[in-house]
Backbone as CSV, one residue per row, in Angstrom:
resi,resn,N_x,N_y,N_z,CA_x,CA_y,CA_z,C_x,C_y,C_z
1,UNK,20.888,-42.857,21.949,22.056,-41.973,21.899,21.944,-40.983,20.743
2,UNK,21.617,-41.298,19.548,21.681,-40.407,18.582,20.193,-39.133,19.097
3,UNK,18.819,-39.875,19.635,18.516,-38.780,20.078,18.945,-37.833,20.960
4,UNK,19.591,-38.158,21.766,20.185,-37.216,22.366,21.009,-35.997,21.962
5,UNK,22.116,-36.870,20.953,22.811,-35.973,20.087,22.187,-34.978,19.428
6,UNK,21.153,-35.482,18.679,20.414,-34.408,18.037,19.291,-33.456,18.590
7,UNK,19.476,-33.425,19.588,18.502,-32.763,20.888,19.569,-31.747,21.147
8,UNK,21.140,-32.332,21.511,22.088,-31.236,22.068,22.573,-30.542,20.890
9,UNK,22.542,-30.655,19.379,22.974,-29.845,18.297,21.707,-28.890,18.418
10,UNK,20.562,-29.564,18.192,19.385,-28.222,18.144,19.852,-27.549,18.920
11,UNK,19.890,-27.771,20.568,19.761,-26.672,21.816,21.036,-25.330,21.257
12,UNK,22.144,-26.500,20.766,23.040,-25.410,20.489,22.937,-24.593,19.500
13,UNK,22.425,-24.903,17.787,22.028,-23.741,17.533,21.095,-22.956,17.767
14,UNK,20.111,-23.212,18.695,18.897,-21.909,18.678,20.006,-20.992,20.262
15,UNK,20.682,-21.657,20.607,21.584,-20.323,21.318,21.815,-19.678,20.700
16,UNK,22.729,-20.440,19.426,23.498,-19.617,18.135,22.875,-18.734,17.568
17,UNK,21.572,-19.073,17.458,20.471,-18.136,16.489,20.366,-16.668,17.389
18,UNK,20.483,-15.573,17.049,20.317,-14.239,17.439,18.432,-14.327,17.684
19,UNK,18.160,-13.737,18.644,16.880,-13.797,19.163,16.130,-13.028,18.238
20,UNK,14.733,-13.063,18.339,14.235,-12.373,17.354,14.263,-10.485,17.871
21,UNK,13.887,-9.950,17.200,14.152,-8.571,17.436,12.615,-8.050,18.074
22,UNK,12.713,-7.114,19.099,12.040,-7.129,20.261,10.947,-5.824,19.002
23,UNK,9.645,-5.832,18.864,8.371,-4.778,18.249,8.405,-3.536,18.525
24,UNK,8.524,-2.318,18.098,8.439,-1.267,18.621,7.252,-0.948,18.916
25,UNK,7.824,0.460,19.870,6.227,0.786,20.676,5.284,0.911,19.412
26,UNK,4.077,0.504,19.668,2.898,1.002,18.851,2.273,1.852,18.456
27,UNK,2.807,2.739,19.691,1.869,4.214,20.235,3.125,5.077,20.103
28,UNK,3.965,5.138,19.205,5.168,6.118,19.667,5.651,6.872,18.236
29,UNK,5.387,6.244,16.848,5.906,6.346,15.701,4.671,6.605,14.828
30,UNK,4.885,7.366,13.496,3.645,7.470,12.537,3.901,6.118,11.416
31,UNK,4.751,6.015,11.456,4.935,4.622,10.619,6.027,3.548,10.818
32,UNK,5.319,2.727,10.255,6.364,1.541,10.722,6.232,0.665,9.090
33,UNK,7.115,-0.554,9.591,7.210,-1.340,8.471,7.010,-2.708,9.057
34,UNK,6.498,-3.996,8.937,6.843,-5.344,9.298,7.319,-6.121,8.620
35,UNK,8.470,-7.031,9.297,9.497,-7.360,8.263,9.398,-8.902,8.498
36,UNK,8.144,-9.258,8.883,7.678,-11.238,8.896,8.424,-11.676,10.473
37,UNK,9.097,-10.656,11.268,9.262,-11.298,12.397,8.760,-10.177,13.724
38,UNK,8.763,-9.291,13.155,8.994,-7.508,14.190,8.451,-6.356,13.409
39,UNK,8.140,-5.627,14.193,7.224,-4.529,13.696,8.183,-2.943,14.226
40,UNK,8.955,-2.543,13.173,9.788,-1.783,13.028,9.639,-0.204,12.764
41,UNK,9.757,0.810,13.998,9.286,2.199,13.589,10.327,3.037,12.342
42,UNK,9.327,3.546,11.601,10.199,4.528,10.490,10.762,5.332,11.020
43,UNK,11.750,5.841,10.710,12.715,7.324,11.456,12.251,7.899,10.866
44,UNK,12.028,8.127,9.280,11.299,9.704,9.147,10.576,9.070,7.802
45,UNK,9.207,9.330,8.032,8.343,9.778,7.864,7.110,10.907,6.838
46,UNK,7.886,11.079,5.781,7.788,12.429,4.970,7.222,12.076,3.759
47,UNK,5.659,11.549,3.848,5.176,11.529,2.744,4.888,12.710,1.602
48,UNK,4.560,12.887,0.459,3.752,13.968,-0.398,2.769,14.467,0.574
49,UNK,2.963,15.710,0.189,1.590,16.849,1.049,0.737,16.404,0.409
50,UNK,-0.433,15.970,1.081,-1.711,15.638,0.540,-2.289,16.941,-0.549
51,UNK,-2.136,18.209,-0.603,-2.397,18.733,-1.443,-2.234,19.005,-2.460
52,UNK,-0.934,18.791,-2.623,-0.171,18.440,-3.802,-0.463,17.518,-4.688
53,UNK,-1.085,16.491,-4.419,-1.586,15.438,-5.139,-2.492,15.445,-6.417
54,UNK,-2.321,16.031,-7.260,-3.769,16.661,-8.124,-3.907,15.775,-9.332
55,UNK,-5.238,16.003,-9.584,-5.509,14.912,-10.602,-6.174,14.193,-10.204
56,UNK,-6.519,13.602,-9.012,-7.164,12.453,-8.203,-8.228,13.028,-6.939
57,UNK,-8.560,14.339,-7.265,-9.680,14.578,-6.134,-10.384,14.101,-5.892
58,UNK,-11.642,13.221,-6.405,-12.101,12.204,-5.962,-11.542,11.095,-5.427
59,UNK,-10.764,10.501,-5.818,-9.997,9.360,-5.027,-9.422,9.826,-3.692
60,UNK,-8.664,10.950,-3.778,-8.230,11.259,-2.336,-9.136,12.051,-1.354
61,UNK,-10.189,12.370,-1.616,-10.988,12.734,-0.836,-12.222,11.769,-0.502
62,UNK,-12.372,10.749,-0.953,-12.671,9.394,-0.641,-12.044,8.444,0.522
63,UNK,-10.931,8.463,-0.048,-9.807,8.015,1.343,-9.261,9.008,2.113
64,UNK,-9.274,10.207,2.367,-9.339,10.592,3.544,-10.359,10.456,4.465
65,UNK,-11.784,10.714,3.750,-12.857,10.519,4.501,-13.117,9.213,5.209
66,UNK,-12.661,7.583,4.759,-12.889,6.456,4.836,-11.376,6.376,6.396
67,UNK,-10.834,7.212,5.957,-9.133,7.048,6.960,-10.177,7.589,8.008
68,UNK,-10.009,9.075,7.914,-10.787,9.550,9.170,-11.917,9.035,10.390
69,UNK,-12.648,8.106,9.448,-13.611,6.781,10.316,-13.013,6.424,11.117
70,UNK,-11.978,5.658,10.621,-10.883,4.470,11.048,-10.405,5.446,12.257
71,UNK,-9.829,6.365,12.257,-9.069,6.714,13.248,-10.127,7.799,14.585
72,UNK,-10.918,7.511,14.234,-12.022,8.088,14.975,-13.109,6.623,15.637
73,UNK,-12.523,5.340,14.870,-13.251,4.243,15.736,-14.319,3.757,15.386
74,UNK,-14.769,4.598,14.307,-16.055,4.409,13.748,-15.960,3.412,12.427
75,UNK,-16.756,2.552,11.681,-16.993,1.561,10.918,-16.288,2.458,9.404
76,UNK,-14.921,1.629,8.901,-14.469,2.224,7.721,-14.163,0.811,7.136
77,UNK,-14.003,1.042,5.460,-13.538,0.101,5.113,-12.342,-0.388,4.636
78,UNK,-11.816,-1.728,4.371,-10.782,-1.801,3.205,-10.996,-1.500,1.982
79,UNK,-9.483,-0.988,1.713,-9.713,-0.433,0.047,-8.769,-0.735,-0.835
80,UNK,-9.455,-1.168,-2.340,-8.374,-1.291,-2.898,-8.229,-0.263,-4.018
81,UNK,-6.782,0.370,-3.866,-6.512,1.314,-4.978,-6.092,0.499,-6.664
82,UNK,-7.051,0.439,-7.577,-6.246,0.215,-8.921,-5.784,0.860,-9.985
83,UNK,-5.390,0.706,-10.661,-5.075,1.198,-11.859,-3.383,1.504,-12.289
84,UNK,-3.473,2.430,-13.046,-2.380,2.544,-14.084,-1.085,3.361,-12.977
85,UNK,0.018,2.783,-13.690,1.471,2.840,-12.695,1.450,4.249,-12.731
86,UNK,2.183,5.145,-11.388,2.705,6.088,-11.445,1.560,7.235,-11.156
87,UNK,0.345,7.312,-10.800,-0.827,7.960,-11.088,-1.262,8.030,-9.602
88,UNK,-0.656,7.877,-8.526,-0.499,8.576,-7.364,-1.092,7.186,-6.175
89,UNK,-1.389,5.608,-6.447,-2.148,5.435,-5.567,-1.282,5.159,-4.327
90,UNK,0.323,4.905,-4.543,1.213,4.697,-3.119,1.107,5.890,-2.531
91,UNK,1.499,7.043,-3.224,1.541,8.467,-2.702,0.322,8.860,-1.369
92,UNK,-0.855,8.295,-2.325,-2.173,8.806,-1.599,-2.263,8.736,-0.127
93,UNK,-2.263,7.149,-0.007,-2.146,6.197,0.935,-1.410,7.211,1.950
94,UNK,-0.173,7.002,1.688,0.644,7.734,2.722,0.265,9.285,2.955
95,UNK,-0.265,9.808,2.077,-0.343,11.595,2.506,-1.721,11.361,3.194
96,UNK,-2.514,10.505,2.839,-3.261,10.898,3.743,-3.386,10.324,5.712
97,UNK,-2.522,9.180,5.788,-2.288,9.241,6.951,-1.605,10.465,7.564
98,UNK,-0.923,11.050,6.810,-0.389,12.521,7.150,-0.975,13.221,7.547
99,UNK,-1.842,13.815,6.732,-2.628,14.780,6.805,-3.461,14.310,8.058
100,UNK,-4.323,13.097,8.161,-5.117,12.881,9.641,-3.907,13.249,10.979
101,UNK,-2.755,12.757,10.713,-1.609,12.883,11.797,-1.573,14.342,12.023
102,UNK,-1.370,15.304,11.382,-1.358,16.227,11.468,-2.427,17.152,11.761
103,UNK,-3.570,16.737,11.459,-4.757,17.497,12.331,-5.039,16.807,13.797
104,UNK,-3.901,15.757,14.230,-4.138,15.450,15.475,-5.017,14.307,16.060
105,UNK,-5.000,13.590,14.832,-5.329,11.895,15.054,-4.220,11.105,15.228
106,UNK,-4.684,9.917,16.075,-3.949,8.899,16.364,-4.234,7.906,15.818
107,UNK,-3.457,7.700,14.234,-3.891,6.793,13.490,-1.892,6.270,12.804
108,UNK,-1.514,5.180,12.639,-0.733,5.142,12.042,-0.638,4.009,10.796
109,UNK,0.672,4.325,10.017,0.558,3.147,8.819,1.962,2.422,8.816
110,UNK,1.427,1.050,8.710,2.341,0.128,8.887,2.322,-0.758,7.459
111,UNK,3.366,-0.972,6.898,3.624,-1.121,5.737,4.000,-2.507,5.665
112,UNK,3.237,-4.102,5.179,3.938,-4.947,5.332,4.546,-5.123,3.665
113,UNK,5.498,-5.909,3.266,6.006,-6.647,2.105,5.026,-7.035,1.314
114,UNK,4.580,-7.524,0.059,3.829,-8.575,-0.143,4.648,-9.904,-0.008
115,UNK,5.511,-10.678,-0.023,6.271,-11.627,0.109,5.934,-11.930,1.310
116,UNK,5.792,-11.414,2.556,4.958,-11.842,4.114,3.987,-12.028,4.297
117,UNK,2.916,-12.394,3.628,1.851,-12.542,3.448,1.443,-13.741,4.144
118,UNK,2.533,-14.842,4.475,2.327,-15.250,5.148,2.385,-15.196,7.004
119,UNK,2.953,-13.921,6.639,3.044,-14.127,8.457,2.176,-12.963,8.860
120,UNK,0.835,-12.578,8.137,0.172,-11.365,8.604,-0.760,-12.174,9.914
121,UNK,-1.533,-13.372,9.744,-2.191,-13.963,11.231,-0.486,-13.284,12.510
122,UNK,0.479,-13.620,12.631,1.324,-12.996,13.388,1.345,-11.443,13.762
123,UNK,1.338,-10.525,12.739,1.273,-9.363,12.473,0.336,-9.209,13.627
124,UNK,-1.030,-9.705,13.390,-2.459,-9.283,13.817,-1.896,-9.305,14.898
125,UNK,-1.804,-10.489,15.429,-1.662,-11.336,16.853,-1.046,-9.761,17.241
126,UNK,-0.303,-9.236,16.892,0.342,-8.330,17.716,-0.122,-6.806,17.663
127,UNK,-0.853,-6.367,16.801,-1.897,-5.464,16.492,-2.876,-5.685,17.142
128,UNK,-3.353,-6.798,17.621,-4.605,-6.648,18.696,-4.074,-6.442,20.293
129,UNK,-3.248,-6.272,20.227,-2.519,-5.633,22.153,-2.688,-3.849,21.708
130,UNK,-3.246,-3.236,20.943,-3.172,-2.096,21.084,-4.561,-1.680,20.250
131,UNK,-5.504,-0.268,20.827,-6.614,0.045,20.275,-6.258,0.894,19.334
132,UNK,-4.937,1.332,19.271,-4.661,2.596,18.419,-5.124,2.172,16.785
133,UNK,-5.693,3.051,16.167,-5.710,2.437,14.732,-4.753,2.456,13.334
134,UNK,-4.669,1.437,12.658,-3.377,0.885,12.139,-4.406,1.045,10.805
135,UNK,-3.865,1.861,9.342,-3.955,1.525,8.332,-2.570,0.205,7.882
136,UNK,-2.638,-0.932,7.588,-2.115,-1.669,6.792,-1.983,-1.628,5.294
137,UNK,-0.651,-0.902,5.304,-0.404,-0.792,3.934,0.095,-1.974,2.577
138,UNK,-0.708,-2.579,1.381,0.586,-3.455,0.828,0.261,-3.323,-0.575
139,UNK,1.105,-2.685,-0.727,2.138,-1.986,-2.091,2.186,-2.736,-3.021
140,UNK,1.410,-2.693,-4.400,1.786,-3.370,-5.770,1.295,-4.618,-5.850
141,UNK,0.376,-5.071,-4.999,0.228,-6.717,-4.845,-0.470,-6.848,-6.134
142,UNK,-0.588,-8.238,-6.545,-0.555,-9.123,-7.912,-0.587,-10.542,-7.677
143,UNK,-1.621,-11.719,-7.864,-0.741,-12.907,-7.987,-0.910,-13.521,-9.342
144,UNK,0.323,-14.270,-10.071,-0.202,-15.221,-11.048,-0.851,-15.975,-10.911
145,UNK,-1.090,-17.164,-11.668,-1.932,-17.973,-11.900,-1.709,-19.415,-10.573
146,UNK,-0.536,-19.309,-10.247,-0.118,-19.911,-8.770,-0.682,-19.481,-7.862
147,UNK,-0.535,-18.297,-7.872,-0.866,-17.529,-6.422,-2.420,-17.458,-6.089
148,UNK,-3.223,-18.226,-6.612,-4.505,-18.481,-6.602,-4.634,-18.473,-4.586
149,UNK,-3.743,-19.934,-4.485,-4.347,-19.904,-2.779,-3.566,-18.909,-2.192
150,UNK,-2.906,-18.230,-2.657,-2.100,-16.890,-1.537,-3.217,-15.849,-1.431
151,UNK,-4.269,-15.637,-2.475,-5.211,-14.879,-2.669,-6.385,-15.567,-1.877
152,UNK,-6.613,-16.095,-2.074,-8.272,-17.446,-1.449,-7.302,-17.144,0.575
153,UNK,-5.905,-16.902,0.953,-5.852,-16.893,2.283,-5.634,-15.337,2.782
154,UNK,-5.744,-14.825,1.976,-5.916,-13.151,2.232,-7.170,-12.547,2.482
155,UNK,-8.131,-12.950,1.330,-9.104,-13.054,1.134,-9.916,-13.541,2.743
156,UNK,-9.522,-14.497,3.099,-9.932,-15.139,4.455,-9.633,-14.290,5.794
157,UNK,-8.029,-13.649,5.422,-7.641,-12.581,6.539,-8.468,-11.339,6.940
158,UNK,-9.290,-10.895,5.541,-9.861,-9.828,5.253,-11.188,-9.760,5.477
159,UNK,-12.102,-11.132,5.920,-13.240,-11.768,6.336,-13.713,-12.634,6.099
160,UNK,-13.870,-13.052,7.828,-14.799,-14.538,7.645,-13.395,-15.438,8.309
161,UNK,-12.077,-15.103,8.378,-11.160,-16.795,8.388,-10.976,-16.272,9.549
162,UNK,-10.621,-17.409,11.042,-10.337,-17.388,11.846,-9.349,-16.267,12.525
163,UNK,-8.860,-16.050,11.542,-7.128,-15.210,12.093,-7.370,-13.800,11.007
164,UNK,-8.810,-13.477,11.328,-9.255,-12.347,10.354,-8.674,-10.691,10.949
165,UNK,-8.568,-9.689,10.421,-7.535,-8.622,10.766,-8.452,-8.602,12.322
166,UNK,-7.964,-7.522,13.201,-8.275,-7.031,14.258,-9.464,-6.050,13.945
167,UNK,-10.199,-4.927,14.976,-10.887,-4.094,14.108,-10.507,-2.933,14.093
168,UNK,-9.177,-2.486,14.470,-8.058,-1.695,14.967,-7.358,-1.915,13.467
169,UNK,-7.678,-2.377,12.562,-6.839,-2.761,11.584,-7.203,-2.524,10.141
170,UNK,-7.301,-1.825,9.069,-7.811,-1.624,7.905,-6.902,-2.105,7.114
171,UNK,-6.893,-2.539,5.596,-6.369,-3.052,4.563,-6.108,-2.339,3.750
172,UNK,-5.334,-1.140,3.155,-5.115,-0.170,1.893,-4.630,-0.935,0.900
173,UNK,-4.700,-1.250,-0.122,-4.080,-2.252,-1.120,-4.079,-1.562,-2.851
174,UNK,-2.581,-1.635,-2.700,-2.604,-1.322,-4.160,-1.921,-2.114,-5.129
175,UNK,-3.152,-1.827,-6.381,-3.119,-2.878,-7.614,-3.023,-2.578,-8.923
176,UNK,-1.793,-3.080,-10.094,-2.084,-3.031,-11.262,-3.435,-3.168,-12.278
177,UNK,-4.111,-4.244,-11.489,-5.156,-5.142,-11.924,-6.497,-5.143,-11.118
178,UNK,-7.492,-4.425,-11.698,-8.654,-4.373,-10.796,-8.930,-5.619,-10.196
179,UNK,-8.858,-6.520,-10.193,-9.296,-8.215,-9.574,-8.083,-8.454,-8.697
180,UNK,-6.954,-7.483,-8.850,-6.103,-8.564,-8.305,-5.125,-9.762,-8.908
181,UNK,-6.092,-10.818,-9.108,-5.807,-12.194,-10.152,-5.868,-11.740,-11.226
182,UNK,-5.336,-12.398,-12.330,-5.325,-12.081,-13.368,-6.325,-13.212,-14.101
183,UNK,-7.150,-12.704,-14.887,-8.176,-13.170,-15.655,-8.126,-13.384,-17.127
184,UNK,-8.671,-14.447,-17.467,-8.087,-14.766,-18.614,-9.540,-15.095,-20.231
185,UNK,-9.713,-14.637,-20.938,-11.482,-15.343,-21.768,-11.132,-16.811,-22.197
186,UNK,-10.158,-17.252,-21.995,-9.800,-18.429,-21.991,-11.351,-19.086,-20.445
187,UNK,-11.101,-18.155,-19.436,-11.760,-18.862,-18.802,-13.221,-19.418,-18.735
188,UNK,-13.595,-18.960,-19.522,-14.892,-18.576,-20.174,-15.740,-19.861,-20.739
189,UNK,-14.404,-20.393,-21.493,-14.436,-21.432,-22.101,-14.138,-22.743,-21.474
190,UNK,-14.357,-22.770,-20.061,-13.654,-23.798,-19.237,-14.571,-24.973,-19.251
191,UNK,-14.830,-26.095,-19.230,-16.464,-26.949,-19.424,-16.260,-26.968,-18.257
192,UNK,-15.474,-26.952,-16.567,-16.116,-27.610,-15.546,-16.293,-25.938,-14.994
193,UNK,-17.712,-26.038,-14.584,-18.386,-24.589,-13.779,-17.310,-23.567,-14.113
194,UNK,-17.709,-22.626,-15.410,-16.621,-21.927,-15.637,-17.095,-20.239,-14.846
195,UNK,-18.238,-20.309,-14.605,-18.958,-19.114,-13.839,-17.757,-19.339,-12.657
196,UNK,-17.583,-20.649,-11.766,-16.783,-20.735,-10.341,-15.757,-20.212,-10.634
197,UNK,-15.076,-20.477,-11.701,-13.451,-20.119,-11.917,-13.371,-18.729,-11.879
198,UNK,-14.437,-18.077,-12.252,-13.995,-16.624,-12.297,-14.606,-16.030,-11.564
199,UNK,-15.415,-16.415,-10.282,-15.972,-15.555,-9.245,-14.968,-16.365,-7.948
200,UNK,-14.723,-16.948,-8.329,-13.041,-17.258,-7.405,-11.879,-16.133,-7.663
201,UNK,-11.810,-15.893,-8.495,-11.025,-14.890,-8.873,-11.541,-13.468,-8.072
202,UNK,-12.472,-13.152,-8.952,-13.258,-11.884,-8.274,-12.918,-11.578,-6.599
203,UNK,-13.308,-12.669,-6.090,-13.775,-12.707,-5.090,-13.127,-11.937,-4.072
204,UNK,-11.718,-12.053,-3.950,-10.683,-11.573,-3.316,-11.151,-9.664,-3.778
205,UNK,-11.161,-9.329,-4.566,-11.385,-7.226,-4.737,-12.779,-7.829,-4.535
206,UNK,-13.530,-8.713,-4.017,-15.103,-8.201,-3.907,-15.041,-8.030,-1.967
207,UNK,-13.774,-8.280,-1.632,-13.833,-8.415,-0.057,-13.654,-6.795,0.394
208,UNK,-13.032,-5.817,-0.375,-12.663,-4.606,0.068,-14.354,-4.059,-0.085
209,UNK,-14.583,-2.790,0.834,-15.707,-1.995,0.426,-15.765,-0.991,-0.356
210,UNK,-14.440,-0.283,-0.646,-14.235,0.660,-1.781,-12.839,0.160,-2.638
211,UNK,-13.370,0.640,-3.567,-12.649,0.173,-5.001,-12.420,1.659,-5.724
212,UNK,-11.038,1.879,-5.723,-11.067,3.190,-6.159,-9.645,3.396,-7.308
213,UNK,-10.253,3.676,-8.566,-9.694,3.390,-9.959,-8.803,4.352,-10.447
214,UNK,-7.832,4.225,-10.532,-6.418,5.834,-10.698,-6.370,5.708,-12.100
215,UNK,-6.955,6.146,-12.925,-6.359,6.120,-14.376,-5.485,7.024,-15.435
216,UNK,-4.832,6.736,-16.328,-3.851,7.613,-16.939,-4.251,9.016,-17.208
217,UNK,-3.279,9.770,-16.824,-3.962,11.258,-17.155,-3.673,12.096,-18.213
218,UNK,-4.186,12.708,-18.943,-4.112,13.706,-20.179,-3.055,15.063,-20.019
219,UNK,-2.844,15.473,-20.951,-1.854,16.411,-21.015,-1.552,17.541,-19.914
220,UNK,-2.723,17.960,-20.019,-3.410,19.105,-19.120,-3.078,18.831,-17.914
221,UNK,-3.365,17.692,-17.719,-3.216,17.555,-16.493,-2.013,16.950,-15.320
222,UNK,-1.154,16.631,-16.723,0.217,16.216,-16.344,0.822,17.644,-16.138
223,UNK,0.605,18.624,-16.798,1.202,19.385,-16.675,0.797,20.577,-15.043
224,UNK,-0.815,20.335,-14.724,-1.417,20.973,-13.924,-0.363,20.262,-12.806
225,UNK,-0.100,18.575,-13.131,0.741,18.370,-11.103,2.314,18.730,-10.973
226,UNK,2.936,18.845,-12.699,4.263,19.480,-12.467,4.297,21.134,-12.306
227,UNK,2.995,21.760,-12.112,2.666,23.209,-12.127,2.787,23.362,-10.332
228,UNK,1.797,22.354,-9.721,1.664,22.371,-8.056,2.687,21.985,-7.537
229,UNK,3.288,20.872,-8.174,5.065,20.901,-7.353,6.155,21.631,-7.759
230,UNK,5.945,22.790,-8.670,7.054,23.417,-8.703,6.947,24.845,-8.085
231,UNK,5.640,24.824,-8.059,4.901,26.300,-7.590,5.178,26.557,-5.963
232,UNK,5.160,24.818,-5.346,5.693,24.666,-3.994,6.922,24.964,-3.581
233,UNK,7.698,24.824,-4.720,9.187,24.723,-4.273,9.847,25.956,-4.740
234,UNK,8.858,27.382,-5.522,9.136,27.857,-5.976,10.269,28.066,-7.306
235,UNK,9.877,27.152,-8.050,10.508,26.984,-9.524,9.620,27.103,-10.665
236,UNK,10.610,27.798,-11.710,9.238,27.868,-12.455,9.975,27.256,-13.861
237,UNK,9.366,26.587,-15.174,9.554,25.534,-15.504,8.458,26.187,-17.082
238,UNK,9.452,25.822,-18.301,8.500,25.733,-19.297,7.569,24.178,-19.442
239,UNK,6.259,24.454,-19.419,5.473,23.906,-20.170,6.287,22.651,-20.997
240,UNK,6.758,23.498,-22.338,6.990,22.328,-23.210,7.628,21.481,-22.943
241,UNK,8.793,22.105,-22.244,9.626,20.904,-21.701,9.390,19.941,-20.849
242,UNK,8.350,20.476,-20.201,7.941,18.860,-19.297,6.944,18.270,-19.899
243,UNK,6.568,18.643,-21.340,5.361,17.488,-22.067,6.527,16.766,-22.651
244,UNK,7.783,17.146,-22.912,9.385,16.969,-23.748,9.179,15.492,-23.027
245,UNK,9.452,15.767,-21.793,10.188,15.058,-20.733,9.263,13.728,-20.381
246,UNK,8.140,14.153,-20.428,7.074,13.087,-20.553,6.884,12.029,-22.207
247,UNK,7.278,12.289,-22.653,7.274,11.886,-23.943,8.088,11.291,-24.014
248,UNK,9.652,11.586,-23.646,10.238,10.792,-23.957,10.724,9.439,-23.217
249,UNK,9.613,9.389,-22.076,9.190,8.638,-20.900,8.453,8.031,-21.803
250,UNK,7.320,8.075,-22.347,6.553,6.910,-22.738,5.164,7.057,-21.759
251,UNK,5.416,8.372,-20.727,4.180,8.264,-19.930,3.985,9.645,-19.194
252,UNK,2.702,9.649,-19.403,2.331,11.035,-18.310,1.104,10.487,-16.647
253,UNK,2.470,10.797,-15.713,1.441,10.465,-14.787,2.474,11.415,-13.341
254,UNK,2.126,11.371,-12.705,2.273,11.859,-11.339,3.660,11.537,-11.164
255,UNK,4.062,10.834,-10.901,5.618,9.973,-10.776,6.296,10.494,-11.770
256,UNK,6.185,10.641,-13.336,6.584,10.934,-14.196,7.181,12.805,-13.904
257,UNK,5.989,13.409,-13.482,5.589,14.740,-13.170,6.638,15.289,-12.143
258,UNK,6.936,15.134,-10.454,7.375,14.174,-9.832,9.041,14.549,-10.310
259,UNK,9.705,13.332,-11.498,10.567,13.595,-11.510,11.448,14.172,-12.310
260,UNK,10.300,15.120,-13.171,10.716,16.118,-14.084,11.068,17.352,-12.999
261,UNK,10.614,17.476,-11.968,10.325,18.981,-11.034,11.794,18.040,-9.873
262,UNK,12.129,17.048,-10.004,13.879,16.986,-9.365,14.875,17.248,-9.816
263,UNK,14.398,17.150,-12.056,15.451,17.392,-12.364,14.885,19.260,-12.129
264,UNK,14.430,19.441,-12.175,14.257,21.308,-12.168,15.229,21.683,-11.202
265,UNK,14.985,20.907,-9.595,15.630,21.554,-8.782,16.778,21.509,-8.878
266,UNK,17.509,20.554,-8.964,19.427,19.858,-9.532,19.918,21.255,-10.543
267,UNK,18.919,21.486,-11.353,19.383,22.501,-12.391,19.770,23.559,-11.737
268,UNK,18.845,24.154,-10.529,18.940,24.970,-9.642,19.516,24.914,-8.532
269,UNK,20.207,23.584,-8.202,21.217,23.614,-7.113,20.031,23.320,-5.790
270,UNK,19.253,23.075,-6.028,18.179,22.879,-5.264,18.158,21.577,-4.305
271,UNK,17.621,21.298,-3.313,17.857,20.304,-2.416,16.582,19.977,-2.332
272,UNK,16.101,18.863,-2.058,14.364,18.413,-2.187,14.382,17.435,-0.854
């Protein structure tokens, strides 16, 4: 009797439970997001103009070229973007699926959480019903000293583990930390196989094929990307004041740059 009972409470809440939410088309949107149950199209869409991006010509002309593979079918790799905050590597990512979209490829980017990390074997599962090609975007990833096996099962997603991406599927990944893990000279000093401990670590940024390093930028050149976004929007802007404005930020980088040229426009009644 009690099984029963507890057979007819389950049945009744998974009525109760709202069904899961039905995937959008695949083939219909330039971006989407996955939210660990459904794969959700963006309404709009409006990354940075890839040209605008300055400071990083090598890096972004690296990953356009590596995107363009991908969406042409041909052998590209995963990549991981590192380095210092604010210095364009989310921006990139996204302008350059743009820019391929806009010369008339069928390539899109789907953005998961890092917190879902466990439900990317799912993700796939549903990325392999379609040939279209999918950059997989994931934003800021990091693990502590816990997150060892969240890394060792990514690592596996990315090659070699059973439930490995599709080939419809690339990895863009961006990182504070060139490794990823965080590394310690403590480890160095470990007596059991201390070489293992830290090519365990490694191992995970040794799975991408390009590794591409964003680092802090110099005066000049903070000022060269608040020069290209204001020049776009037609505003024009002293110099000093946006080294002012950076300074009293604590940082010169793209983002910084960015949102010295919003306050420009506000000053100007400007709409962005």
């Amino acid at each position: 009797m009690t099984d029963d009972i507890l057979s007819r409470i389950a049945s009744a809440l998974e009525r109760m439970a709202p069904p899961p939410a039905p995937s959008a088309d695949l083939g219909a949107a330039s971006a989407y997001v996955w939210d660990g149950s459904a794969i959700q199209a963006v309404d709009a869409f409006e990354p940075v103009n890839y040209d605008l991006l300055t400071g990083i010509d090598a890096q972004k002309a690296t990953l356009l070229e590596n995107t363009r593979r991908h969406a042409a079918h041909h052998a590209a790799h995963d990549v991981l973007l590192w380095g210092a905050r604010g210095t364009g590597k989310s921006a990139v990512v996204a302008a350059v699926v743009d820019r391929l979209q806009r010369e008339g490829a069928d390539i899109a980017l789907l953005q998961c959480a890092i917190d879902e990390l466990a439900s990317l074997p799912r993700l796939f599962s549903l990325l392999r019903t379609t040939q279209r090609p999918f950059i997989l975007f994931l934003d800021d990833l990091g693990f502590d000293e816990g997150g060892v096996g969240d890394a060792r099962a990514l690592r596996s997603l990315l090659q070699g583990g059973t439930a490995a991406r599709p080939a419809n599927v690339r990895l863009y990944v961006t990182s504070n930390r060139r490794h990823i893990v965080p590394r310690h000279l403590s480890e160095q000093d470990d007596p059991v196989n201390p070489r293992d401990v830290i090519d365990d670590k490694m191992a995970l940024s040794d799975r991408f094929g390009l590794s591409l390093g964003f680092h802090a930028i110099d005066q000049q050149a903070y000022v060269d990307i608040v020069t290209g976004y204001a020049d776009s929007l037609g505003l024009s802007f002293d110099p000093l004041e946006a080294i002012q404005w950076a300074t009293q930020r604590g940082s010169r980088s793209g983002r910084v740059a960015w949102q010295y040229v919003v306050e420009l426009a506000g000053r100007n009644g400007r709409a962005l």
